[in-house]
N, C-alpha and C positions, 0 to 999 in steps of 0.2 A: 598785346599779343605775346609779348615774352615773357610776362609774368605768368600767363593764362599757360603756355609752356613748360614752365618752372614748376608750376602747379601739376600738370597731370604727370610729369617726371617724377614727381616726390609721391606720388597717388601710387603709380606702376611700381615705384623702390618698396611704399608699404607695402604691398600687396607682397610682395615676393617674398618678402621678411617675413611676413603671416603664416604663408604656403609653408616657407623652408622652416616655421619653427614647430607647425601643426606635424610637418612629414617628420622632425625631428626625436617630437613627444612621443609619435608612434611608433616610432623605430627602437626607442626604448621601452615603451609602456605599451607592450603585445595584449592586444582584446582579449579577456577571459571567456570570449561566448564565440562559441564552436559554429561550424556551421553545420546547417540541417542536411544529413542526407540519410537515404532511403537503404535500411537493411536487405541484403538480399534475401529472395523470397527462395525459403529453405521446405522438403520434402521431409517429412517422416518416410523413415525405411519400410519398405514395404517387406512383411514379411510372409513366407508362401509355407502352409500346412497341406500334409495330403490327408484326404478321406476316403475310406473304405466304406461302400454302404451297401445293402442289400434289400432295397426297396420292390414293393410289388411296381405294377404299373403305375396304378394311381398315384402313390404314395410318391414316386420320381416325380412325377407331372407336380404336385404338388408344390415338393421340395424344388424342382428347376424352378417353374414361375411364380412362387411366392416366397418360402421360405428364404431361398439361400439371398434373391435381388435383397429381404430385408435386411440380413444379414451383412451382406454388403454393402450396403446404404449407410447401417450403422459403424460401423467399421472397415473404412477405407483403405486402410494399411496393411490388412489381413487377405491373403489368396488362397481360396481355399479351393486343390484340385483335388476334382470328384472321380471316384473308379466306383463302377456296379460291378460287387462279384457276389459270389453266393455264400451262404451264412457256413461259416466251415473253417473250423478252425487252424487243419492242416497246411494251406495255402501262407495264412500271417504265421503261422511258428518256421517254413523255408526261407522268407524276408525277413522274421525275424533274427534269425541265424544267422545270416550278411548284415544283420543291423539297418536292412531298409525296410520295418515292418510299417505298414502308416503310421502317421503323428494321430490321427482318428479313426475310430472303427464303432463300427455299430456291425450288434450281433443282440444271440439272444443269451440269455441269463446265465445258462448251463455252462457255454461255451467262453465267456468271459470269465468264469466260476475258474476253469483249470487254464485259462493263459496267466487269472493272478495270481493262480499257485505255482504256476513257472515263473512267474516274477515277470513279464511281458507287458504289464499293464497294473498302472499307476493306482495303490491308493488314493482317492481325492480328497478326501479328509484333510490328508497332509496340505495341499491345495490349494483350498477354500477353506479360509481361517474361519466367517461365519457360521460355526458349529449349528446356527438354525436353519440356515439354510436346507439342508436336510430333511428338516419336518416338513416342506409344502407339500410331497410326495405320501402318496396311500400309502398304507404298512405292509401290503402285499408285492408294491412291487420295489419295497424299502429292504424286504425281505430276501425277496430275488439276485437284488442285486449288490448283497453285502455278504462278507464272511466274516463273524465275528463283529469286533467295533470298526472292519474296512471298508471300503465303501470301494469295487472296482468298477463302477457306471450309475451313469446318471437313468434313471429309467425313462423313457422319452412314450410310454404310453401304457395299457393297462388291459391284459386281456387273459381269457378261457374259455374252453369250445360251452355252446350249447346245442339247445334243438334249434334248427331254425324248419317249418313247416310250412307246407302250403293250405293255407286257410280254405281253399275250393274242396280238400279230401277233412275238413275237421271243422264244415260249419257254426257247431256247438261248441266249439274250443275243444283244447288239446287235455287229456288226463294230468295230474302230477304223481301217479304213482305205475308200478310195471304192471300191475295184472290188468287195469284200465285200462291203459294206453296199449296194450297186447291186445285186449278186445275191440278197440277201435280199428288196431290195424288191421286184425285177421277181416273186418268188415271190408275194408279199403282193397284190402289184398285181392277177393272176391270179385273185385272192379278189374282188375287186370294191372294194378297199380303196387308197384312195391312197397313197403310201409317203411325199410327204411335201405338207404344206400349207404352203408359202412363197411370199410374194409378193416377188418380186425388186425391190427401191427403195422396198420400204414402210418405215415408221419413220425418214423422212429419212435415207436409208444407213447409219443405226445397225447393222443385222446384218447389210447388205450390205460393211460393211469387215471382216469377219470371215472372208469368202473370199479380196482378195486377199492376204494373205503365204501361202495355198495353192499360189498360183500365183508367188510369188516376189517382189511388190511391195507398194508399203505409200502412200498417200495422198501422206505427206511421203516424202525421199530419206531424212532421217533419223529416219522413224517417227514425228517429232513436229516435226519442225521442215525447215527448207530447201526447195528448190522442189517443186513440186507433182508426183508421179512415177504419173501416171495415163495420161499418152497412150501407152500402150507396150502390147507383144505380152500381157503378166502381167493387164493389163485387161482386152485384148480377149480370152483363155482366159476368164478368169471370167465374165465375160458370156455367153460362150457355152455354157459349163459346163452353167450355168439355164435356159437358152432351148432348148438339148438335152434336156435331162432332162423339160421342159417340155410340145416341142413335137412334140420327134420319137422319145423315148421315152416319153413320157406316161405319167411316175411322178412328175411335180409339177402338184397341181392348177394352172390357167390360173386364178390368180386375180387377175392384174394388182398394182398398184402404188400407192401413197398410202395418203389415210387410208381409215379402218374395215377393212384390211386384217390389220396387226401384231396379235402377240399374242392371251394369252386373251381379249380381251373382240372382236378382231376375226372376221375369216373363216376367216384360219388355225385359231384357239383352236377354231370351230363347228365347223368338220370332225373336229379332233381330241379334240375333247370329247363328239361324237357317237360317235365308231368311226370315223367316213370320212376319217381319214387316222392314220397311223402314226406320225409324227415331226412333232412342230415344234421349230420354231429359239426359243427363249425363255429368258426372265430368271429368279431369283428371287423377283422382284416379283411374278411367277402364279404361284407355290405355292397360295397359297389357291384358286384357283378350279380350279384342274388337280387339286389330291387332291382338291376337290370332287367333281370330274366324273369324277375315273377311282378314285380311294380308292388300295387296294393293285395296283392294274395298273401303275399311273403308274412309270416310272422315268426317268433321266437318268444321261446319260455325254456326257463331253467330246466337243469336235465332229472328228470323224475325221483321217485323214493322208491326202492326196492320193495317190495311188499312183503317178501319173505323175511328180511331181515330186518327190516322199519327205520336201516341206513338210508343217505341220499345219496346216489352219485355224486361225486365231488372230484371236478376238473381241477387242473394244475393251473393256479392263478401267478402271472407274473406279468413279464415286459420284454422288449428288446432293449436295449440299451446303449450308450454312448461311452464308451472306454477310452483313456489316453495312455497309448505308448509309452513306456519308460525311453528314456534314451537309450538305454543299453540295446533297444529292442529295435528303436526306427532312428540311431544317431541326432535324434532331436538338439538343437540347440537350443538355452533357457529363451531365445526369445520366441524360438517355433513350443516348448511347452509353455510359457503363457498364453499365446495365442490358441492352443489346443481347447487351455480352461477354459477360452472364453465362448470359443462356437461349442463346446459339448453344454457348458451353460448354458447356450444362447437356445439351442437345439432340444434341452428340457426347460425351457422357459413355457409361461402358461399361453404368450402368446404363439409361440411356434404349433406349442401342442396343439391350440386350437385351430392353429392354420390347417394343421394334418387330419384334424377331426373335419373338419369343414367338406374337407375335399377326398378322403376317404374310408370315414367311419371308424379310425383308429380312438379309440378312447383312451381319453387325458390320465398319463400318471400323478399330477398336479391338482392335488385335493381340490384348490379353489376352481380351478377348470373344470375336472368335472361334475363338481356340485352345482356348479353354474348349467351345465347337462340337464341334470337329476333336475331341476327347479323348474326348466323350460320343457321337458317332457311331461315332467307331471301336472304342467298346466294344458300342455297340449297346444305347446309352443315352438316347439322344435322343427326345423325341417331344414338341414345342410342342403349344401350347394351340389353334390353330388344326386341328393333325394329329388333336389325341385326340378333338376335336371329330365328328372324321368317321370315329370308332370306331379309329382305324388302330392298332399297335400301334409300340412302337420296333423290331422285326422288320422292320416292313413299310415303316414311317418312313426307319430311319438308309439304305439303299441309294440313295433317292433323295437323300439331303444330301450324301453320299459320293460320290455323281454329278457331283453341283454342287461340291463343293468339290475336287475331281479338276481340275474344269473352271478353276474360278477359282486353283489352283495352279500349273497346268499349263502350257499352249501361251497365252500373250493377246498381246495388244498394249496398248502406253501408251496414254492416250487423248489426244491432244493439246490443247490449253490456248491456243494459239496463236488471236488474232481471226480468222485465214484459216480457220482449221477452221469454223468461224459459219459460210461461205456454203458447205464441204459440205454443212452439215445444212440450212440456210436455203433451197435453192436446189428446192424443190419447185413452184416454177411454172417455172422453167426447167433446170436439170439432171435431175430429175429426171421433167418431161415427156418428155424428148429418150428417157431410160432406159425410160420406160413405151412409149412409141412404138416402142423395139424389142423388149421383152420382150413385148410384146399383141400385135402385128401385124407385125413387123418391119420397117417402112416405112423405116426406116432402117438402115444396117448397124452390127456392132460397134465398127467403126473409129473411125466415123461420133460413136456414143457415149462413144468414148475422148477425140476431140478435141474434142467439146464440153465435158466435165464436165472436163478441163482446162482450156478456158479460160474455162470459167463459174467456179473457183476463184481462177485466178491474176484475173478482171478485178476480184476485192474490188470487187462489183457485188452487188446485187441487181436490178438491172433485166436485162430481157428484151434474151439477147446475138442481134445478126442474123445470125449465122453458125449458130445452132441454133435458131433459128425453123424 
């Protein structure tokens, strides 16, 4: 027993000795190997861009449930707050002036034209180092929306008025030249049916530059640039072209000039969305409301040949656009202009475009977009979600896309870019009074309207000129 003792006493002394030399080694020789713990789980800054846009209806519906969620999706960090206002340049150069103009704006061609001559909006060139990038973009609306080698917008679609008609007044199809397409009307006219709904100087001369290179002339000498080539014989034809057909053939309703006139949502669109007129002059920005109103009658084809002169009518081809704010304009910070570039990218990407084609007939500025169009129409494969909407079939669909894109391939004109183009479109209390004075009453002659809307251009005025008072 006391050996057995002795024994487990000397067992407990080793042990201790063990312990105290283990705790020893380690109190000197600290472990190299860390222990594991878990990084805090860190947020990217979220950074917040505002947008200016001026969408029709569609076009919003659109952009709210599809575009922007993708947009979102892909870019989490990015807040992008959305204001609808109307396409107008005055409203962004008063924000601009406080420095709170938006970090995004979409507008049309013109009106971005003289905010990058006021320095308000970004070069994107400087930008977007892939100088290719650039080329996915048609030339027409590459053209629209650059001055020189700058580039102030992305163009985010592709358009120019034509005829759009109702196939029930032109069973045998529509003519492509004016003395034909006059004798079909005056037949139609006969019916109690107008042949066509245009009001001559409505939509700030936007479809009114679409007759003159019919008659031989063009705004600018060289279509987009150099002096102003409107006081001339080519002006005073086309003026009187309308005012004939108007007032002394009375195959165009009198519907006068300005707003609530243009397009579908105007007086033109009422008559032609009723029956009571045969043709209007429009975009494909009314697709939606025109196959609304007419379904499978609705058709389009480019807009005629002059006969007299063996010119074609040639609309003003361009785009609206995606512009980014300089900071001096919307106090942007470098991390709110990154994020600008990458929704106005994101926004003329080919899939956006075709989100916005899907859903309201805007056609893609994005060569591969809409060739992918062109490929599916001319198979007779086309039919948007908008189209199917109102039953149509791609039968009764692809003829009218085939129309429009005839049109937009065809006979246009550049749209020019240049700040002096602003005070044609601008000049509705004065160039375009003087134009309504003679197409409604003719209280003045054509001459008369040639040599004011000349020099209401060249006097880079917006004030009331007293020579056309």
């Amino acid at each position: 027993m006391k050996s057995s003792f002795i024994g487990t006493i000397i067992a407990v002394v080793v042990v201790i000795i063990v312990v105290a030399a283990v705790l020893s080694y380690i109190s000197t020789h600290p472990s190299t190997t860390k222990p594991v713990t878990t990084p805090p789980v860190t947020t990217p800054p979220v950074t917040t861009i505002s947008y200016w846009e001026a969408y029709s209806p569609s076009e919003l519906s659109t952009f709210n449930n599809k575009i922007l969620p993708l947009f979102e999706a892909q870019y989490p960090n990015i807040k992008v707050v959305v204001t609808n206002v109307a396409l107008s340049t005055s409203n962004y150069e008063t924000d601009a002036a406080a420095h709170k103009a938006p970090n995004v704006y979409y507008d049309s061609s013109n009106d971005e034209g003289l905010l990058y001559a006021g320095g308000f909006i970004l070069n994107l060139r400087n930008y977007i180092s892939n100088s290719s990038y650039f080329n996915q973009f048609t030339s027409g609306t590459i053209a629209a929306e650059s001055s020189g080698t700058a580039m102030f917008g992305l163009p985010v679609n592709e358009n120019s008025i034509l005829m759009f008609y109702d196939k029930a007044d032109f069973p045998n199809g529509i003519a492509n030249n004016t003395n034909a397409l006059i004798t079909q009307v005056e037949a139609i006219n006969k019916t109690g049916v107008w042949g066509f709904a245009y009001g001559m100087g409505a939509d700030y001369g936007y479809r009114f530059a679409a007759w003159l290179p019919g008659f031989g002339t063009y705004i600018f000498a060289n279509k987009t640039t150099g002096p102003v080539t409107l006081n001339n014989s080519a002006m005073i034809n086309t003026l009187e072209f309308w005012y004939n057909l108007t007032y002394i053939d009375h195959l165009n309703a009198p519907l006068g000039s300005g707003s609530g006139v243009a397009g579908a949502s105007g007086l033109e669109g009422s008559l032609f969305e009723s029956g009571k007129a045969a043709i209007i002059f429009d975009g494909p920005w009314d697709l939606v409301p025109l196959v609304k109103a007419l379904g499978s009658n609705l058709g389009a084809a480019p807009l005629p040949q002059v006969s007299s002169t063996g010119n074609y009518f040639a609309p003003l081809i361009g785009s609206e656009g995606i512009a980014v704010s300089s900071s001096q304009a919307s106090g942007a910070s470098a991390a709110q202009i990154n994020a600008s570039i990458l929704f106005a990218k994101f926004l003329a990407s080919p899939e956006a475009e075709l989100l916005m084609y899907n859903g309201t007939g805007d056609l893609p500025s994005d060569s591969g977009a809409l060739n992918s169009l062109i490929a599916q129409a001319n198979k007779g494969t086309l039919l948007p979600a908008f189209a199917a909407a109102e039953n149509l079939t791609a039968s009764s669909f692809d003829p009218v896309e085939v129309g429009i894109l005839a049109q937009e391939s065809g006979h246009t004109s550049p749209t020019p870019s240049t700040p002096q183009m602003n005070y044609y479109y601008s000049g509705v209390a004065d160039m375009h009074t003087e134009m309504g004075l003679y197409y409604t009453n003719k209280t003045i002659s054509a001459p008369a309207v040639a040599s004011c809307v000349q020099a209401f251009i060249e006097s880079n005025s917006t004030n009331v000129l007293a020579s056309c008072s």
